[in-house]
PDB file of N, H, CA, C and O in Angstrom:
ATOM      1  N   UNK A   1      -6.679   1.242 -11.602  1.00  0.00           N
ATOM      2  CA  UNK A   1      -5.726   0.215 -11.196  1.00  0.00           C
ATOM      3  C   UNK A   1      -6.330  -0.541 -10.018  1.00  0.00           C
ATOM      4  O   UNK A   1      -6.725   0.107  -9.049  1.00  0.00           O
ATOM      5  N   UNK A   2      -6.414  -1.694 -10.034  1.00  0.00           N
ATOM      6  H   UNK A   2      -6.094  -2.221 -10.821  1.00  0.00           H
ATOM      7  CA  UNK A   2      -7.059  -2.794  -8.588  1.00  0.00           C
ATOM      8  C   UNK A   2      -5.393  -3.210  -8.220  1.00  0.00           C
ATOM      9  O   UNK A   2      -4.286  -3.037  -8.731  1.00  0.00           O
ATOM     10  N   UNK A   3      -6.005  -3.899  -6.943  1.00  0.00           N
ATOM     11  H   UNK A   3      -6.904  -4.040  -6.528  1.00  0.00           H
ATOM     12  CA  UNK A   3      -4.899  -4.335  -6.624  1.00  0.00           C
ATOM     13  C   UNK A   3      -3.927  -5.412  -7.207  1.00  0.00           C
ATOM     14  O   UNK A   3      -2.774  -5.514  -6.789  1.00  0.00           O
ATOM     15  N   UNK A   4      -4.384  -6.124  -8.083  1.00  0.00           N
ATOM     16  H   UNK A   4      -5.321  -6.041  -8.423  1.00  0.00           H
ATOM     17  CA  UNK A   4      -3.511  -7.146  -8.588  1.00  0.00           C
ATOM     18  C   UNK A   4      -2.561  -6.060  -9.588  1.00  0.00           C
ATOM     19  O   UNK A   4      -1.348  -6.209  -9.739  1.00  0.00           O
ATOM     20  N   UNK A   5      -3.306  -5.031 -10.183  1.00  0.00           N
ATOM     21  H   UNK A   5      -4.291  -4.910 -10.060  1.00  0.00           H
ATOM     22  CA  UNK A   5      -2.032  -4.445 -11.082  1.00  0.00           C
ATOM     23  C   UNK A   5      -1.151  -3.852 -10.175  1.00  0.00           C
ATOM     24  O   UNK A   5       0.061  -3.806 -10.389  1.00  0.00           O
ATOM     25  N   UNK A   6      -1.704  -3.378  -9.139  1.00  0.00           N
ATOM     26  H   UNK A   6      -2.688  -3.416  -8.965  1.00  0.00           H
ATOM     27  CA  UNK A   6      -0.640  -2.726  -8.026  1.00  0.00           C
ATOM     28  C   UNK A   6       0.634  -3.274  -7.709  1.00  0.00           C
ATOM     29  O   UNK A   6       1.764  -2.786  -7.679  1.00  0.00           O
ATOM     30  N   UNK A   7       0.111  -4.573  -7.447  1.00  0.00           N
ATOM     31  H   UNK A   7      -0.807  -4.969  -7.471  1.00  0.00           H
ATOM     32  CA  UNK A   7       1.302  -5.505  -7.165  1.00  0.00           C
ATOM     33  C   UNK A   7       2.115  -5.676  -8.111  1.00  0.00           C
ATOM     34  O   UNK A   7       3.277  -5.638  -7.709  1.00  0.00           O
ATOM     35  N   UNK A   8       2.024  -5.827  -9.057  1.00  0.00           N
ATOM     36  H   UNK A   8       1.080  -5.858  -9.384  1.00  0.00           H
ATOM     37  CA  UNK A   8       2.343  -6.368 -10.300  1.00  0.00           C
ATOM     38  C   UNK A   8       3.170  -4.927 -10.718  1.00  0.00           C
ATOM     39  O   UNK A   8       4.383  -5.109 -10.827  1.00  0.00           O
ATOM     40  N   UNK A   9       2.817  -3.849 -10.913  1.00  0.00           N
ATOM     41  H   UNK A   9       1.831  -3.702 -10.825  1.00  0.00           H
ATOM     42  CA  UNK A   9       3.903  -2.277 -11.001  1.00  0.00           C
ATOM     43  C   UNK A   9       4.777  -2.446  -9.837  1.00  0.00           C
ATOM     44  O   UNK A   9       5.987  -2.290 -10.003  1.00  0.00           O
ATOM     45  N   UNK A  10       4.220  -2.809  -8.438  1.00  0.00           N
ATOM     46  H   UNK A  10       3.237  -2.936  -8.304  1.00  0.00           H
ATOM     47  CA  UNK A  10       5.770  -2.275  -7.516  1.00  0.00           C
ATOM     48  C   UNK A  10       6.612  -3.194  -7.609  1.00  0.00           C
ATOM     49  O   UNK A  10       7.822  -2.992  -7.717  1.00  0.00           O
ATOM     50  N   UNK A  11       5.978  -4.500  -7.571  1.00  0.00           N
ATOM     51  H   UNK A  11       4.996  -4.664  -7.483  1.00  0.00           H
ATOM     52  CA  UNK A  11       7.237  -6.164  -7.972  1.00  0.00           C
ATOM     53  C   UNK A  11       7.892  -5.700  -9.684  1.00  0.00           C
ATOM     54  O   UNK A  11       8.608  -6.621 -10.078  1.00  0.00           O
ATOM     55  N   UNK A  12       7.832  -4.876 -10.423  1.00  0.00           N
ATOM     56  H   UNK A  12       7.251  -4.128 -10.103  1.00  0.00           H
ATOM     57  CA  UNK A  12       8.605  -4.594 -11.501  1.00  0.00           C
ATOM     58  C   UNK A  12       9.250  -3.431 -10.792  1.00  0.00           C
ATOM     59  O   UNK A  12      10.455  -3.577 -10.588  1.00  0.00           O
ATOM     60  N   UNK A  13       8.678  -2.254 -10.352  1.00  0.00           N
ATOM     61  H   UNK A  13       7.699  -2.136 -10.518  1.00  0.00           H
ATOM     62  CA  UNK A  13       9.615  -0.714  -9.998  1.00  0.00           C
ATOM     63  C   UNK A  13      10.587  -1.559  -9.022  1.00  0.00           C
ATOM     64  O   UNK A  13      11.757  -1.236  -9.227  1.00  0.00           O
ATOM     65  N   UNK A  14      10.451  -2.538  -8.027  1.00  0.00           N
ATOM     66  H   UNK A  14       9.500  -2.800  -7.861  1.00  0.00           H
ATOM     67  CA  UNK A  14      11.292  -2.375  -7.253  1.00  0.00           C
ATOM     68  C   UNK A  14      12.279  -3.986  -7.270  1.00  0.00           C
ATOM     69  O   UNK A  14      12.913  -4.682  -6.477  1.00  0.00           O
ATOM     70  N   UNK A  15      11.964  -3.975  -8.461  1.00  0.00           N
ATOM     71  H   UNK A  15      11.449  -3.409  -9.105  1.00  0.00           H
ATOM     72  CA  UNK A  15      12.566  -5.559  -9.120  1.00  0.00           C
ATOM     73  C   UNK A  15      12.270  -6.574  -7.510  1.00  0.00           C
ATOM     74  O   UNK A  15      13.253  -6.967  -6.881  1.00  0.00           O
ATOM     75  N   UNK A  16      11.409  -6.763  -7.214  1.00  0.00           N
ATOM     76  H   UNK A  16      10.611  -6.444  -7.725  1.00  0.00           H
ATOM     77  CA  UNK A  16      10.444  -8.030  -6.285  1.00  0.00           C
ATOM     78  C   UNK A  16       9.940  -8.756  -6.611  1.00  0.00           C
ATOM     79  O   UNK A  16       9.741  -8.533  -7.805  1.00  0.00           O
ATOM     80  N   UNK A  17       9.315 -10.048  -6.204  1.00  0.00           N
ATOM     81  H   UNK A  17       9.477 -10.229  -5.234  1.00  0.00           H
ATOM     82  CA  UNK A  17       8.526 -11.355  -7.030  1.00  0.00           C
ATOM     83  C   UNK A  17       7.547 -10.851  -6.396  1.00  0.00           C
ATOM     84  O   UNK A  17       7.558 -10.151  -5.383  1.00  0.00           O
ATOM     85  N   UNK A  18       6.335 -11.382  -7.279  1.00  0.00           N
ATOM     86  H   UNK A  18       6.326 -11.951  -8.101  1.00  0.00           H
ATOM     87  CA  UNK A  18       4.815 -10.960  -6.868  1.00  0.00           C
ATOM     88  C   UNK A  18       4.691 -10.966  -5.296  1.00  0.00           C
ATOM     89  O   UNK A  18       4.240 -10.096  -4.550  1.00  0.00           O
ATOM     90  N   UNK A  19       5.241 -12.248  -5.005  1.00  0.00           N
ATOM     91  H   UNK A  19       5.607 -12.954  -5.610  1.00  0.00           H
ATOM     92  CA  UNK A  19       5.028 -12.471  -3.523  1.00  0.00           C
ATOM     93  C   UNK A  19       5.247 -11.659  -2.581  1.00  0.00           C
ATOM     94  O   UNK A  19       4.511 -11.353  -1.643  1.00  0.00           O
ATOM     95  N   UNK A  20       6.732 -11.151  -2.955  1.00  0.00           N
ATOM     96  H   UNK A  20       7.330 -11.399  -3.718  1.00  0.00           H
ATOM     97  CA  UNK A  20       7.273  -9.901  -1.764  1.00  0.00           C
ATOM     98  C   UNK A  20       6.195  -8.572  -2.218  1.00  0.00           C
ATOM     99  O   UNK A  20       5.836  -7.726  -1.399  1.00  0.00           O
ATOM    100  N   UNK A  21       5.854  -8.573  -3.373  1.00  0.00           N
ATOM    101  H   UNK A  21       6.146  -9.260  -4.038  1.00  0.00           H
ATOM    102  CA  UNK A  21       5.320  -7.274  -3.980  1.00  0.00           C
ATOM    103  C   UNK A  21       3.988  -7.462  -2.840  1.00  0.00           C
ATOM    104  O   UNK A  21       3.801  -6.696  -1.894  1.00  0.00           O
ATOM    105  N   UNK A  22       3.454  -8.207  -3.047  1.00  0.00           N
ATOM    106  H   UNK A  22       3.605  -8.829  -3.815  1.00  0.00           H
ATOM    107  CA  UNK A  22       1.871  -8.494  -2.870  1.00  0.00           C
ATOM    108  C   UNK A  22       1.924  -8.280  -0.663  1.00  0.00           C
ATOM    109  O   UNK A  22       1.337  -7.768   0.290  1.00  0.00           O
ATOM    110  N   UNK A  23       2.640  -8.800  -0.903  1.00  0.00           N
ATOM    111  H   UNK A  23       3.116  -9.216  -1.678  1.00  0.00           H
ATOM    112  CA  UNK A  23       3.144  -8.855   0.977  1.00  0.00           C
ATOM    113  C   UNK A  23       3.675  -7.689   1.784  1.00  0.00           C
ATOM    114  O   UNK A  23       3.656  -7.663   3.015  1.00  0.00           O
ATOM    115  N   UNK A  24       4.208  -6.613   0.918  1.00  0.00           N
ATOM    116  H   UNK A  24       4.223  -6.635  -0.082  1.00  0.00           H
ATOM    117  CA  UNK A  24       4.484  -5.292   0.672  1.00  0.00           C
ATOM    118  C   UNK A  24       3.355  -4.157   0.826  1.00  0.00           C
ATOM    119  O   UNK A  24       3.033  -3.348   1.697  1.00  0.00           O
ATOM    120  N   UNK A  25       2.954  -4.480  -0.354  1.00  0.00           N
ATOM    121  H   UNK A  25       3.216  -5.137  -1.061  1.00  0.00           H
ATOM    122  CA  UNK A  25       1.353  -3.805  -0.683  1.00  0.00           C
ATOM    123  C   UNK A  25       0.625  -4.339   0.436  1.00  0.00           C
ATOM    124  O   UNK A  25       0.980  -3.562   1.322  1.00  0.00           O
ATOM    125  N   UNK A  26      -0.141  -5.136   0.960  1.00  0.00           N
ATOM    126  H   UNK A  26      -0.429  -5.767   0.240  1.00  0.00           H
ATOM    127  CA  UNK A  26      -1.080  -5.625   2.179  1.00  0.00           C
ATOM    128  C   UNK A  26      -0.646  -5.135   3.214  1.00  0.00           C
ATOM    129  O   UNK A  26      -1.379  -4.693   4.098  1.00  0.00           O
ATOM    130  N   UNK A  27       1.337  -5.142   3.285  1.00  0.00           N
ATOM    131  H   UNK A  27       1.932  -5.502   2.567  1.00  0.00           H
ATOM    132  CA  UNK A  27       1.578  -4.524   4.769  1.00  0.00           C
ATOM    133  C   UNK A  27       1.356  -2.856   4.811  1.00  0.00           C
ATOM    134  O   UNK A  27       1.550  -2.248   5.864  1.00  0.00           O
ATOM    135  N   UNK A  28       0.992  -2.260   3.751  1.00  0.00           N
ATOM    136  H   UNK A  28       0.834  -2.754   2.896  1.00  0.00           H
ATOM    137  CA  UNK A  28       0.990  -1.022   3.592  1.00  0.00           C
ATOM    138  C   UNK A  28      -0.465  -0.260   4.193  1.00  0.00           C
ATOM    139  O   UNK A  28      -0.732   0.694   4.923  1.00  0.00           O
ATOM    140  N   UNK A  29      -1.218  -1.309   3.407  1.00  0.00           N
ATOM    141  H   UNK A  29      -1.001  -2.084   2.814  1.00  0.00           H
ATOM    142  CA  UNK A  29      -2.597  -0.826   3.215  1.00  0.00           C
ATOM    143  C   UNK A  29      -3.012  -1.504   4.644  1.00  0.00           C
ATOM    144  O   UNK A  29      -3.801  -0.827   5.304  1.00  0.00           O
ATOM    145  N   UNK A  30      -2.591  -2.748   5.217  1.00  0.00           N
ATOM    146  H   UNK A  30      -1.951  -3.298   4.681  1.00  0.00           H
ATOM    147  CA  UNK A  30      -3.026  -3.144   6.662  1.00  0.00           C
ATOM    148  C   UNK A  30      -2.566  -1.372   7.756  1.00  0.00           C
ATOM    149  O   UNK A  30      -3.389  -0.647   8.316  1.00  0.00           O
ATOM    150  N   UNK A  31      -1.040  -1.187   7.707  1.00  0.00           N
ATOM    151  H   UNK A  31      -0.372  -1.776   7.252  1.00  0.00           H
ATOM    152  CA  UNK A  31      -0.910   0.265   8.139  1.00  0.00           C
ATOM    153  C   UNK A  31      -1.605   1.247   8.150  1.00  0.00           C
ATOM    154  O   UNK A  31      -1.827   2.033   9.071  1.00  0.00           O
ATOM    155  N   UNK A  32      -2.150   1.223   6.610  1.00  0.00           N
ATOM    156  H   UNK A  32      -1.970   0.585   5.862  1.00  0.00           H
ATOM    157  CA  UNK A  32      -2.968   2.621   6.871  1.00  0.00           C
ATOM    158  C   UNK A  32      -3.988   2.052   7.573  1.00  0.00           C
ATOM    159  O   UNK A  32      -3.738   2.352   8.741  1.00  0.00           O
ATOM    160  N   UNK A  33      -5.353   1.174   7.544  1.00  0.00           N
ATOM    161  H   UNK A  33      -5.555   0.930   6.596  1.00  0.00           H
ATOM    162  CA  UNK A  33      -6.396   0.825   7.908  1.00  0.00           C
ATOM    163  C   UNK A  33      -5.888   0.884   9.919  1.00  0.00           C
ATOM    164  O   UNK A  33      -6.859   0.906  10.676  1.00  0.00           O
ATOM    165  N   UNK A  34      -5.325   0.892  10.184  1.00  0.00           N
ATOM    166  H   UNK A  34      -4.536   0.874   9.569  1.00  0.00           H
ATOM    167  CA  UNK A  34      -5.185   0.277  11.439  1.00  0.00           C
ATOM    168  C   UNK A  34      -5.143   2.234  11.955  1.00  0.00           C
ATOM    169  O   UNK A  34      -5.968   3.063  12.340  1.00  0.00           O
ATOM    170  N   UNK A  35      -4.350   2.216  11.792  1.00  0.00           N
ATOM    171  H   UNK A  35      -3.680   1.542  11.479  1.00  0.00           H
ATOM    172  CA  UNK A  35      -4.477   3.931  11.618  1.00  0.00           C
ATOM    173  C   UNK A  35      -5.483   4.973  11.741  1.00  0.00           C
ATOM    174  O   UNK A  35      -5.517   5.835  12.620  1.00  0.00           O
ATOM    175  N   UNK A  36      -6.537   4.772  10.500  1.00  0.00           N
ATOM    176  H   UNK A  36      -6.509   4.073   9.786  1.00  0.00           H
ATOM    177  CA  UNK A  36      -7.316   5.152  10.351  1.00  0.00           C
ATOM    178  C   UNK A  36      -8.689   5.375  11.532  1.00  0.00           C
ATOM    179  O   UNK A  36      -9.438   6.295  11.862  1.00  0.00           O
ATOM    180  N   UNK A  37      -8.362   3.209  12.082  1.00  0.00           N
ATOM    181  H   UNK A  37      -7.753   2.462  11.814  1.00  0.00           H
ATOM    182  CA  UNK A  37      -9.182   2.746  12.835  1.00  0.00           C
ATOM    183  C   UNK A  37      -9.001   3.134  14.334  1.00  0.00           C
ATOM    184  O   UNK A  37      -9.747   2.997  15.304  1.00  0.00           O
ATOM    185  N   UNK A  38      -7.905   3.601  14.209  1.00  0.00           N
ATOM    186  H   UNK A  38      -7.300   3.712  13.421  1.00  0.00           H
ATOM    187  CA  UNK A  38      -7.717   4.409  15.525  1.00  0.00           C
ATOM    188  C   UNK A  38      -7.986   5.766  15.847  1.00  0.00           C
ATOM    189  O   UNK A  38      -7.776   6.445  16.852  1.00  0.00           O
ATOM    190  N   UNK A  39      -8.558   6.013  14.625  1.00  0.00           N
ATOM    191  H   UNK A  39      -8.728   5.461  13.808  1.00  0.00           H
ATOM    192  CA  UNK A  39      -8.697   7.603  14.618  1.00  0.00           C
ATOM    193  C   UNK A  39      -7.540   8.808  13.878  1.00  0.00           C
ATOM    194  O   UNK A  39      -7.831   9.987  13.672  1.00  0.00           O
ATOM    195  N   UNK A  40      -6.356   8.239  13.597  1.00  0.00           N
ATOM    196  H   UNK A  40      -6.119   7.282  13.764  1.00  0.00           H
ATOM    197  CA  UNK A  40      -5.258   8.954  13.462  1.00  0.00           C
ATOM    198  C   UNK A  40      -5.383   9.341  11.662  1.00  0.00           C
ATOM    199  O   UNK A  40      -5.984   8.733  10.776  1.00  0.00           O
ATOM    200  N   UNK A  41      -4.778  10.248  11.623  1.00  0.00           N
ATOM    201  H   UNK A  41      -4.290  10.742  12.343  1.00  0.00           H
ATOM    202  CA  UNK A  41      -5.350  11.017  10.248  1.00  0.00           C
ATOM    203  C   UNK A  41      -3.770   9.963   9.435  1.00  0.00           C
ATOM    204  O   UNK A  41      -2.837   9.537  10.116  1.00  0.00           O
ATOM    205  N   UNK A  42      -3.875   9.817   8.209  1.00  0.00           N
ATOM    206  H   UNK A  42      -4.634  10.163   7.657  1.00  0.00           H
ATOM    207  CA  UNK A  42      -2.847   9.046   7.546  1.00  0.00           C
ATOM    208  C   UNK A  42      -2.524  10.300   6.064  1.00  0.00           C
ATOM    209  O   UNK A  42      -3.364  10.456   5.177  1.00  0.00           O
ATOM    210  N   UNK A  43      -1.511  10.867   6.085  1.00  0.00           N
ATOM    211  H   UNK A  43      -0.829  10.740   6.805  1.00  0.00           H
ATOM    212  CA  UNK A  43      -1.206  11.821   5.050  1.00  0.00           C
ATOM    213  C   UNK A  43      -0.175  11.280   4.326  1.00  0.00           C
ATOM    214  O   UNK A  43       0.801  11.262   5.076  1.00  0.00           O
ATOM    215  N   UNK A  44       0.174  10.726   3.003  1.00  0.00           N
ATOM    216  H   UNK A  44      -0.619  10.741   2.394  1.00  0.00           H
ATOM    217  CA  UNK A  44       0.944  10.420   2.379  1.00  0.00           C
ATOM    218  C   UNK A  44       1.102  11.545   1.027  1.00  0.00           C
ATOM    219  O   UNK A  44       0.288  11.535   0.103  1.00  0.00           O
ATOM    220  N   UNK A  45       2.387  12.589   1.086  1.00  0.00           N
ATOM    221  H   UNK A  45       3.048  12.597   1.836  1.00  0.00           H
ATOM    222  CA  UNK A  45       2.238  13.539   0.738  1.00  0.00           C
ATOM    223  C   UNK A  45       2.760  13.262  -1.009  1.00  0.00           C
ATOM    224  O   UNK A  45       3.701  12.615  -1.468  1.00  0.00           O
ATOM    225  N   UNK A  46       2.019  13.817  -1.459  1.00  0.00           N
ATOM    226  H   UNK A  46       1.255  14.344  -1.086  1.00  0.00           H
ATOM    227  CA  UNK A  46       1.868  13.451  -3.103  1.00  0.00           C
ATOM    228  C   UNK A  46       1.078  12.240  -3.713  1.00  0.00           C
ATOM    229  O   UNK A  46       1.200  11.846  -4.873  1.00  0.00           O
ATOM    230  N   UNK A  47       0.110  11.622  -2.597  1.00  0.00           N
ATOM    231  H   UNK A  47       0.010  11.942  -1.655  1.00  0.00           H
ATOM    232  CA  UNK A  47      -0.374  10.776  -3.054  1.00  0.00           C
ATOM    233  C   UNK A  47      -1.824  10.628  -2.259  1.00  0.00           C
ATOM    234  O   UNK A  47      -2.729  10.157  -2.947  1.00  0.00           O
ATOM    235  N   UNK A  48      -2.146  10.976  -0.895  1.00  0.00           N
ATOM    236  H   UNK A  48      -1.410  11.359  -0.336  1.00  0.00           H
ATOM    237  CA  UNK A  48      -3.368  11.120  -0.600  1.00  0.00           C
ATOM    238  C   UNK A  48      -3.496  11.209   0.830  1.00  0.00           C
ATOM    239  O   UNK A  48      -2.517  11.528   1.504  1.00  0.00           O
ATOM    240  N   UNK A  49      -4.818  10.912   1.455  1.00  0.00           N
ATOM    241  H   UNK A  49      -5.613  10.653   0.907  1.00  0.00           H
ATOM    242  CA  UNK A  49      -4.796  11.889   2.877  1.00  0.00           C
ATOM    243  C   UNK A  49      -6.030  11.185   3.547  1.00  0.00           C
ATOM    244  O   UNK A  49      -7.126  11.698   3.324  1.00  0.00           O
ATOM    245  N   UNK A  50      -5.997  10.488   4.043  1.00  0.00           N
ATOM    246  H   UNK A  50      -5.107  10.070   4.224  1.00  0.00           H
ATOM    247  CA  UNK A  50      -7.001   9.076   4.469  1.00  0.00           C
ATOM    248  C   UNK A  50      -7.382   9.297   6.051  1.00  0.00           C
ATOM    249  O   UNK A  50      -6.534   9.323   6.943  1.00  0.00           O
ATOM    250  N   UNK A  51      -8.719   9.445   6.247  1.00  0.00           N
ATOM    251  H   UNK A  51      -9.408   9.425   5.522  1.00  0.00           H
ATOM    252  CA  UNK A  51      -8.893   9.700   7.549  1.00  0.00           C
ATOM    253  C   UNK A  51     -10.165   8.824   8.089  1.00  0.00           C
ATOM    254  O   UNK A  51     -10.511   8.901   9.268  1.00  0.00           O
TER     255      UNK A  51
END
């Protein structure tokens, strides 16, 4: 899955237009990266563990 299908599954699971989907997804993945970049371990439990 890339990111355009990403968007495209959560703007259907969470009935959103691409736009909110896509703006959603970036604010997610900007979170983790910022995180990361600070050193702080990022655990999202059932889905992965980003350090």
């Amino acid at each position: 899955m890339n990111k355009a299908e990403l968007v495209e599954a959560v703007a259907e699971k969470a009935e959103l237009s691409k736009r909110d989907a896509e703006a959603a997804v970036d604010a997610v993945l900007e979170v983790i990266e910022a995180a990361v970049v600070k050193g702080e371990e990022v655990k999202l439990s059932g889905f992965g563990f980003f350090s």
